[in-house]
N, C-alpha and C positions, 0 to 999 in steps of 0.2 A: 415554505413548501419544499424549498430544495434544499434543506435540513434533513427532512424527514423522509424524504424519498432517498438520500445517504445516508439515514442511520438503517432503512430497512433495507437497501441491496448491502448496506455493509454484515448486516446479522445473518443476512443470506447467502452471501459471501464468507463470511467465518465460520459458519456453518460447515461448506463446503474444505474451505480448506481444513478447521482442524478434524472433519472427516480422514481427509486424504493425509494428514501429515501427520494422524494417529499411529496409522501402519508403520511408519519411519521406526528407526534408530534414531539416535540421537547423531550418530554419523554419520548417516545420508544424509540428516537435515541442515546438518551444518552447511554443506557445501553450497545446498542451492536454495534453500528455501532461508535463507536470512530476514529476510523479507520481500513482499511479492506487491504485485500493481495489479491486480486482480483484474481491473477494467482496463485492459492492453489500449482501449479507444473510447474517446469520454468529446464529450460539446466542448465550445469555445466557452470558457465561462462558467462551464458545468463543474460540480464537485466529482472529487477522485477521493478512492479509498485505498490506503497501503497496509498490510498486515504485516505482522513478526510472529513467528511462533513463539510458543512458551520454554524453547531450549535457545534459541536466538542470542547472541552476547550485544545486540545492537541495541546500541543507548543513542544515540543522538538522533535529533529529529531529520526528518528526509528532505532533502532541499533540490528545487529544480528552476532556471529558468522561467519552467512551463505553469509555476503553481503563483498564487498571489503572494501565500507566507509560507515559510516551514511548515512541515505539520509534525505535529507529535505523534507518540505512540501515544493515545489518555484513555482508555476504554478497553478495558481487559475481560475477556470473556472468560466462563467455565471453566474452560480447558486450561488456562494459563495464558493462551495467544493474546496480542495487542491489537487494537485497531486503531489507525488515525484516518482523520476525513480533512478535506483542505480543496482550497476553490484552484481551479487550471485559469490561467487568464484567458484573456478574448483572441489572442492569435492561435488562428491554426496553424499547427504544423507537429514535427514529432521533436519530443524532449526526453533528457536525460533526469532521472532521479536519484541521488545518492545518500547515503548515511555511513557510518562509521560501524563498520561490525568487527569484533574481536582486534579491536587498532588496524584494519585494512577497510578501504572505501571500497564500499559496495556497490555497486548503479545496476536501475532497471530502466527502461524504457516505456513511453506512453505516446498517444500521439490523440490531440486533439486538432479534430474534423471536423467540418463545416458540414451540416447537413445537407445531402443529397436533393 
């Protein structure tokens, strides 16, 4: 079940981004949109989804502390963009995510919360 509830926020999610990262250059997008953590705040335990746009030079999988395994980029949409899905483990708190874009390390931030 929590497969499928991450592949539909993630298509809702790609959706949106490659709306917004349509407008782009390929020069704006370099700099900040290498790839993105779309859900800033995710359950202990709960799956998390990372995108890369379709101009992105990031090839290696995103790695954090905060996730069980790597995750890939395997799920490429229309547009060109990537999508990867991957489980946050059971501690709260906020984590670093990284990957490898054009030979410089990239990190975003996430933070998994215990529910209120």
């Amino acid at each position: 079940m929590k497969r499928i509830f991450a592949a539909v926020v993630a298509l809702g999610v790609a959706f949106a981004f490659a709306q917004s990262s349509s407008a782009q250059t390929g020069t704006e997008l370099a700099g900040a949109d290498l790839f993105v953590i779309p859900q800033r705040t995710t359950a202990p335990g709960g799956m998390v989804v990372v995108l890369r746009s379709a101009l992105s030079k990031c090839t290696d999988p995103v790695t954090s502390k905060g996730f069980v395994a790597p995750i890939e980029f395997t799920h490429q949409n229309a547009d060109g963009s990537w999508i990867g899905i991957g489980e946050v483990i059971g501690t709260p708190g906020s984590y670093a995510a990284s990957t490898t874009c054009e030979g410089k390390n990239v990190t975003r931030t996430f933070t998994a919360a215990a529910a209120r």
